[in-house]
N, C-alpha and C positions, 0 to 999 in steps of 0.2 A: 504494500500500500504506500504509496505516496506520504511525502508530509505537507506536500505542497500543490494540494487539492484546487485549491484556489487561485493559484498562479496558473496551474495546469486550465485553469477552465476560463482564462482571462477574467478572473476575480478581482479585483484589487480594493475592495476598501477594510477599513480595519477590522469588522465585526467577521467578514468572510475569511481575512488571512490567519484573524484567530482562532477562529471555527477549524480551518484545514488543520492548522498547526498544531490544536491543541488534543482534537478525537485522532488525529492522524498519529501523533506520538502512544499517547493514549491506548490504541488498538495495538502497538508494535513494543509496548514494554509489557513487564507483567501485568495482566489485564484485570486480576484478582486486588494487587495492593493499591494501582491506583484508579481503575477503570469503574472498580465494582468501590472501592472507596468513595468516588465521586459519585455513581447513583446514593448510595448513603446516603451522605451527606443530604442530600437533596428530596429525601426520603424513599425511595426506590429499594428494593430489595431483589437481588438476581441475584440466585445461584452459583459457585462457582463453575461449576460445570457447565450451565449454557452459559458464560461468558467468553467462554473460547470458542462458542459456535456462533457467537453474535455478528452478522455482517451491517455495516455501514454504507450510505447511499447519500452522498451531498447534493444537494441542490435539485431534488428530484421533479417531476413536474406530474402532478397530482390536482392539476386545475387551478382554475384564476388566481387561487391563493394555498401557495405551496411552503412546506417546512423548510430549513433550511440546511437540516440534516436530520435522517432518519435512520434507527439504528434498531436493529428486529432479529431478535429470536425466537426461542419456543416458549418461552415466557414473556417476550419484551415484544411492545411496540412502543418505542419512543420517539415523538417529534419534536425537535431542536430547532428554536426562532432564536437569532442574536439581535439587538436594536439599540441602537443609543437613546438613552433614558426618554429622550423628546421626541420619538419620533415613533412610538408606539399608538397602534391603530386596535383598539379592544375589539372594534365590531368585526373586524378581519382576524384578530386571533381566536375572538369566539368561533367564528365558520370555520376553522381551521381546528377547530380541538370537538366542533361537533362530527365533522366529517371526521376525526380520528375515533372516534367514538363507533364510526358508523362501518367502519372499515375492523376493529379488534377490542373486546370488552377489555384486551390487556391493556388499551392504549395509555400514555400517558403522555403532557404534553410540558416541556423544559423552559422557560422562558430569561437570556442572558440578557443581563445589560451593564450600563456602567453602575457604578453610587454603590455605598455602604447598606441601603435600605432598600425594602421592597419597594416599588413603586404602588402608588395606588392602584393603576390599572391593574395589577391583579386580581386587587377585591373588587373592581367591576367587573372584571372578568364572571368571577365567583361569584357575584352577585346575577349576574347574567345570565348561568347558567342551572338545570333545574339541581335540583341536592345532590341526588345520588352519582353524581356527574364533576362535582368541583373535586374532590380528590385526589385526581391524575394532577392537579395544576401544578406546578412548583416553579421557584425562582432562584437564581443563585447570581453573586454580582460575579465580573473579573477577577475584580479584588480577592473574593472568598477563595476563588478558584486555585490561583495563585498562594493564598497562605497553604490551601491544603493539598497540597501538590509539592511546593516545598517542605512542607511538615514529613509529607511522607518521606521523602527523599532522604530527608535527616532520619528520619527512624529507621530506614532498611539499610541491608549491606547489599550494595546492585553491583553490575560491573561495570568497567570504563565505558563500555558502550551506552548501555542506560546512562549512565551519570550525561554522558556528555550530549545523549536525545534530552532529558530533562532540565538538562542545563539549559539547552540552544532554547527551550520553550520556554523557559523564564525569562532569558536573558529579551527576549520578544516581550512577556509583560512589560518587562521594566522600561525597555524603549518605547513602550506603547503608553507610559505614566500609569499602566494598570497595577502596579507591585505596593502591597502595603508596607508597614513595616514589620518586619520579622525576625528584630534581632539584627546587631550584628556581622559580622563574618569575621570568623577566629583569626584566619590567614591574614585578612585584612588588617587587622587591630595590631597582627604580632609584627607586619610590615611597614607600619604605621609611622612617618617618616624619614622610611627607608628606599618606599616606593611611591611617584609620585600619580600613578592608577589604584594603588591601594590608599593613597589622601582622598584623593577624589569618590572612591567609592564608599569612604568612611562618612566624606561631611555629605555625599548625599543620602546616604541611610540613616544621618542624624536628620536631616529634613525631611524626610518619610517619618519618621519618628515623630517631629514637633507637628506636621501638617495634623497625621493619624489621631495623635494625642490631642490636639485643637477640634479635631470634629468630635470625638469622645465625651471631652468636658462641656460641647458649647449647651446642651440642653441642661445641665447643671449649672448656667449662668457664671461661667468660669472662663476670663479672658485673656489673651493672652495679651502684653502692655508692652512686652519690651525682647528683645532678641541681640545677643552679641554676636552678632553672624560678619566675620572678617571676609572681607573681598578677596576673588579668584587668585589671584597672583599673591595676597599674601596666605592663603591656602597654605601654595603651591612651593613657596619662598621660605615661610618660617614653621608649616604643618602646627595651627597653634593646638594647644593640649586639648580644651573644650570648648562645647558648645552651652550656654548659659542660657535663660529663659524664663522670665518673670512673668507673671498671672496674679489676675485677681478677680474676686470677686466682683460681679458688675455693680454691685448696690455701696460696694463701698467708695469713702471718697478718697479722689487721687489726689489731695493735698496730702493724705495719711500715710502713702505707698512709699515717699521717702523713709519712713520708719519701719520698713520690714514689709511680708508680702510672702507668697507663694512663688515656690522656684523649682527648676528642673537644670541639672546640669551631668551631661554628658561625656564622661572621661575617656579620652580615645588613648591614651597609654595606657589603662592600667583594666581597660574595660567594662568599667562601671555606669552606671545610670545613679544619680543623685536625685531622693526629689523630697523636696520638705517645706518646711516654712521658718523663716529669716525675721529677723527681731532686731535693728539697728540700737545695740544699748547706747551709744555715742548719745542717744536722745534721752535726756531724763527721765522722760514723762514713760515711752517705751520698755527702760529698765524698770520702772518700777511696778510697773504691770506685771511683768513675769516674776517680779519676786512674788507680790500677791499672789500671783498663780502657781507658784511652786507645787503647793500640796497636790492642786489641780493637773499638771503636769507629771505629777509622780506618778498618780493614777490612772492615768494615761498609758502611761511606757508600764506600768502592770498588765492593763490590758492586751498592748502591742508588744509582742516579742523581738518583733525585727524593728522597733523605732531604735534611734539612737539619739543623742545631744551631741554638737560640737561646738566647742567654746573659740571663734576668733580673738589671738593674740593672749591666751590662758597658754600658762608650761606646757600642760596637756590638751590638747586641743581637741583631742577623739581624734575619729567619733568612737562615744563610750556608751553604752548600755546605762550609765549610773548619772540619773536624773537629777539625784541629790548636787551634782556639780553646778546645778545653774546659785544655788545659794552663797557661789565666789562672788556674787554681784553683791551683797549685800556689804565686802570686806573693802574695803578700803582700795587694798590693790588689786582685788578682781573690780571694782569701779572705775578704776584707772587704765585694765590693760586692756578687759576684754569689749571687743570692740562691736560682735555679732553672734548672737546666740543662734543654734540652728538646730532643729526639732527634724529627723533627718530618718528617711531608709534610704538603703544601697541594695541597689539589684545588680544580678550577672548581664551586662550590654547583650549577650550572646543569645539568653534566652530566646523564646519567639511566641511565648505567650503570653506577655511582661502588660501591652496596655491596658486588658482590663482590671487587673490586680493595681498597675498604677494610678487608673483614675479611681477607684475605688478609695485609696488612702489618699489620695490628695483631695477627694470629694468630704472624706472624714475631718481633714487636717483641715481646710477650707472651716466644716464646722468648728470645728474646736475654737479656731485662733476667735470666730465669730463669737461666740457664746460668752466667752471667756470673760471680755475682750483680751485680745493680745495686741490689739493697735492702738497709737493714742490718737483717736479724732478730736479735732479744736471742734467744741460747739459755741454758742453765742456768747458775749462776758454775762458772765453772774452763773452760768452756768458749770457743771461739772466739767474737766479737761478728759477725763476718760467718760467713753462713750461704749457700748456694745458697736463692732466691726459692721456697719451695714443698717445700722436703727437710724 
């Protein structure tokens, strides 16, 4: 079978060369880890045994409105549409999933597009059609496609051939801007300015990183404020250590944000992910919030096993597990040295399951600082200097 389905049949736009590229690999690696994984995912259940009897059919012509790959065994009749998010037509997918209906009770019908989210039109779709009939429907983005295709890759041992078919199909998302973030790459991190392809491929999988991580937090009213992102050439010239990334909450005020704030920082030596929340003690009013909050803070890092504190400009700086350190503030010369208190986990850069676990504590940490307060907002004169983060 061809990879290159599409090329072959003077195809050329993007949904068609992924389509070729993607069931064409797909059908010629092992069909069971990643072919029968990706029905999964998607809800589909086949066999392994008719997956190696499964033939595929691109672009077939089945009347005014045809799939765009059809894939049939003794148990499967699948029909595959690819569409960019905007340009899907429900009342032509409807026809298209009823005539599958009408052709195999097995049918079911795949529907690709760009975006992290289902599109509506499938619950018109669903809606459009009578009950016992919505159940074939399923969606999957690129994006997803790609994380679980690389997932797999990492979990199996394949041979250079595999590797390098599964490879050539990624390296396609990624030019295509389909590739989420996934972590990573170990080689790249241990290259890391040694090699000026492995720079580049670090600080663009740190902006996979921050994009991914920005559409995560944005329905959590969590925004991003600020970015130390150095220009190409000095990349290229100095490979700086990290990537750094402030956020905050939308309700609070940005006269506050100089006193501390929600951060994310990306260490490309040492291959860590930082992400926590920053407390300017430099500000009076700031320090002495967290002392108040000490006890509050302790019970905190009880609950959370992987939080840590790190003291800027303290002998020991961490990051440490022992909460009790932020009480250097109250002394004399922890008033004097330490400069930024930092409420802090450290994840492995390499993982590739890392965003939802990330936002999830940063979405906690968000409350916390909130509640607390941990910020010092100026309200009116006569009024209190501390305020709850966002009231």
């Amino acid at each position: 079978m061809s990879l290159y389905a599409a090329e072959d049949r003077a195809r050329s736009t993007r949904e068609e060369i992924l389509l070729s590229r993607l069931f064409g690999t797909l059908f010629m690696v092992n069909r069971e880890g990643y072919l029968g994984g990706l029905f999964q995912k998607t809800g589909m259940s086949v066999a392994p045994a008719d997956l190696a009897t499964l033939q595929i059919q691109f672009w077939p012509e089945l009347g005014a409105y045809s799939p765009d790959v059809v894939i049939e065994g003794d148990s499967t009749l699948l029909f595959v549409v690819a569409r960019r998010r905007n340009a899907l037509d429900v009342e032509n997918l409807v026809r298209l999933a009823e005539n599958g209906w009408k052709l195999s009770p097995r049918f079911r019908l795949l529907l690709v597009t760009d975006g992290k989210t289902q599109p509506g039109e499938v619950e018109e779709m669903e809606n459009a059609l009578p009950k016992q009939r919505r159940s074939p429907l399923a969606w999957i983005g690129w994006s997803q496609i790609y994380s679980f295709v690389h997932q797999t890759l990492r979990s199996r041992e394949e041979n250079a051939t595999t590797r390098e078919l599964i490879g050539a199909l990624l390296a396609l998302f990624a030019a295509e801007r389909l590739a989420p973030f996934v972590g990573f790459d170990g080689g790249d991190l241990r290259n890391y300015r040694e090699s000026i392809p492995s720079v580049d491929r670090v600080y663009t999988t740190a902006g996979l990183l921050v994009s991914d991580f920005d559409a995560l937090l944005a329905e959590s009213k969590i925004r991003r404020i600020s970015t130390h992102t150095p220009g190409v050439e000095e990349i290229r010239s100095k490979a700086p250590r990290s990537l750094e990334v402030r956020y905050a909450d939308e309700s609070w005020d940005p006269a506050a944000l100089a006193g501390g704030g929600l951060f994310l920082k990306a260490d490309y030596l040492v291959g860590e992910i930082h992400l926590g929340f920053e407390s300017d003690t430099t500000d009076p009013r700031a320090r002495a919030l967290l002392v108040e909050a000490r006890q509050h803070i302790v019970r905190l890092f009880e609950k959370e096993p992987d939080l840590r504190v790190r003291l800027a400009g303290a002998r020991k700086p961490g990051p440490a597990r022992d909460a009790s350190l932020i009480a250097q503030l109250e002394t004399h010369e922890g008033a004097a040295r330490i400069s930024r208190v930092e409420l802090v986990y450290i994840f492995d850069g390499e993982r590739d399951d890392l965003l939802p676990v990330m936002a999830e504590k940063f979405i906690a940490l968000r409350d916390f600082a909130g509640r607390l307060p941990l910020l010092p907002l100026q309200r009116q004169a006569g009024e209190s200097q501390f305020v709850v983060a966002g009231a």
